[in-house]
C-alpha positions in Angstrom: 38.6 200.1 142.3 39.0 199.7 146.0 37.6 202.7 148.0 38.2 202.5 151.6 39.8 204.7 154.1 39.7 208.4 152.4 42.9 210.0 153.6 44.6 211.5 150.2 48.1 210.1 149.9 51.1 212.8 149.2 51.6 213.3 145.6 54.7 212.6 143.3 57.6 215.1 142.6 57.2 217.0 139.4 59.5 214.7 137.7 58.1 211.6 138.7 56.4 209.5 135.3 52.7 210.1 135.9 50.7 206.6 136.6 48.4 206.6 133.7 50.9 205.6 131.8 51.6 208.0 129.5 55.1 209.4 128.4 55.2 212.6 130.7 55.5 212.9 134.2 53.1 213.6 136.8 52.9 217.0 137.0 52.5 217.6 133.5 49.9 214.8 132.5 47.4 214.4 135.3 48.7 216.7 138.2 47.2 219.1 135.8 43.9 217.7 135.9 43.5 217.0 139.1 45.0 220.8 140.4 42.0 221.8 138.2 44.3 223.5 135.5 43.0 221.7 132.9 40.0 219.2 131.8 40.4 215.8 129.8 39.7 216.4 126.6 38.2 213.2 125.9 36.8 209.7 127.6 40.1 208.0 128.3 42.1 210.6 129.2 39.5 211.5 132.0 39.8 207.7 132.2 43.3 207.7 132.8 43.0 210.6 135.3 41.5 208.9 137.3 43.6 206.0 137.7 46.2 208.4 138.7 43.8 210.1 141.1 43.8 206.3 143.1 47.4 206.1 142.4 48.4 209.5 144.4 45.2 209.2 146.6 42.9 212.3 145.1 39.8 211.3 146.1 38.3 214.9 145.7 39.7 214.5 142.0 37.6 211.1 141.4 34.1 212.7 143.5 34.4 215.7 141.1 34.7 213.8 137.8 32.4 211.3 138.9 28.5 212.1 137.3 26.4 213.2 140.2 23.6 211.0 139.2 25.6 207.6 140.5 28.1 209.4 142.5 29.0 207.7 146.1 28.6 210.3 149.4 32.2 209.8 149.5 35.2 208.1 147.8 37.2 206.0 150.9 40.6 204.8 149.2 42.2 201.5 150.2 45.5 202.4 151.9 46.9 198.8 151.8 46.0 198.9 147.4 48.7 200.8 145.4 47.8 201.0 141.4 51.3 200.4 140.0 50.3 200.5 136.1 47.2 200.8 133.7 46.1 199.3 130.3 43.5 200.6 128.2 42.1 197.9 126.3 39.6 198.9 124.3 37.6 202.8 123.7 34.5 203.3 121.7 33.1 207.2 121.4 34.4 209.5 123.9 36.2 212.0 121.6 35.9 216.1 121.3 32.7 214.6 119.1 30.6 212.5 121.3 28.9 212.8 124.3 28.9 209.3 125.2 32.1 206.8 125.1 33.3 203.5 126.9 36.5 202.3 127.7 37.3 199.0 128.7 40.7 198.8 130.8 43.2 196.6 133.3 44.1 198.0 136.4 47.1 196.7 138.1 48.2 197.0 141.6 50.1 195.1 144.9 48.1 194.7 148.0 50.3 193.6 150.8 53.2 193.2 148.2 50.9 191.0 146.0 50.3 191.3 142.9 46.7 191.5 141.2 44.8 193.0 138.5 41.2 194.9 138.1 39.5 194.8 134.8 36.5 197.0 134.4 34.4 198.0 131.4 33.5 201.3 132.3 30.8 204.4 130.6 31.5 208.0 130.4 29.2 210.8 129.4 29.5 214.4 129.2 28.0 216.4 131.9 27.7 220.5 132.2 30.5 220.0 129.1 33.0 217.8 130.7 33.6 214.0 130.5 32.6 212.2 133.7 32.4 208.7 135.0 29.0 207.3 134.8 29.1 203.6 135.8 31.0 199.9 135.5 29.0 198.2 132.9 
């Protein structure tokens, strides 16, 4: 995903459905996350916190569940991207019983009012207990 230009974005209204995609809103699924009230209990729900994290422009959220050993300096989100709606495609491991887990996925998003589409195959590993983001493969 795009990471230019680092200024956070303003985040949705408690009732607004939360960009992972899943049925709650914002401040319930994710917000929750990324305020640091909870952790993601398993590889694609960090995974789908941190789609939401570029969606409302938390790049703190994606540096601090990002695993320190490939972590950028800095996270610089594209202002002109907006990540309008996720798929998960695939997830191997990554549950409360691994420590390792994948999950492939489509991002979507308009840039400029066009349409386009991201897909990544991405790695997740525990780290001090959490799940973080280790790399694209």
């Amino acid at each position: 995903m795009s990471r230019r230009n680092s200024r956070s974005r303003s985040l949705p209204a408690a009732a607004v459905p939360c960009p992972c995609g899943l049925p709650a809103s914002y401040r319930d699924c994710c917000g929750r996350l990324h305020r640091g009230e909870a952790v993601a209990p398993t590889a694609e729900l960090l995974m789908r916190s941190r789609f939401s994290a570029f969606s409302v422009g938390d790049d703190g959220y994606l540096l601090r569940t990002w695993h320190p050993a490939t972590r950028p300096p800095r996270v610089d989100l594209d202002r002109a991207l907006r990540w309008v709606r996720l798929e998960i495609l695939e997830t191997t491991g990554g549950s409360a019983f691994h420590t390792e887990g994948t999950v492939r996925f489509r991002a979507h998003y308009l840039e400029h009012g066009n349409a386009g589409q991201l897909d990544e195959h991405s790695r997740f590993v525990r780290h001090a207990g959490n799940w973080v983001y280790a790399e694209a493969l």
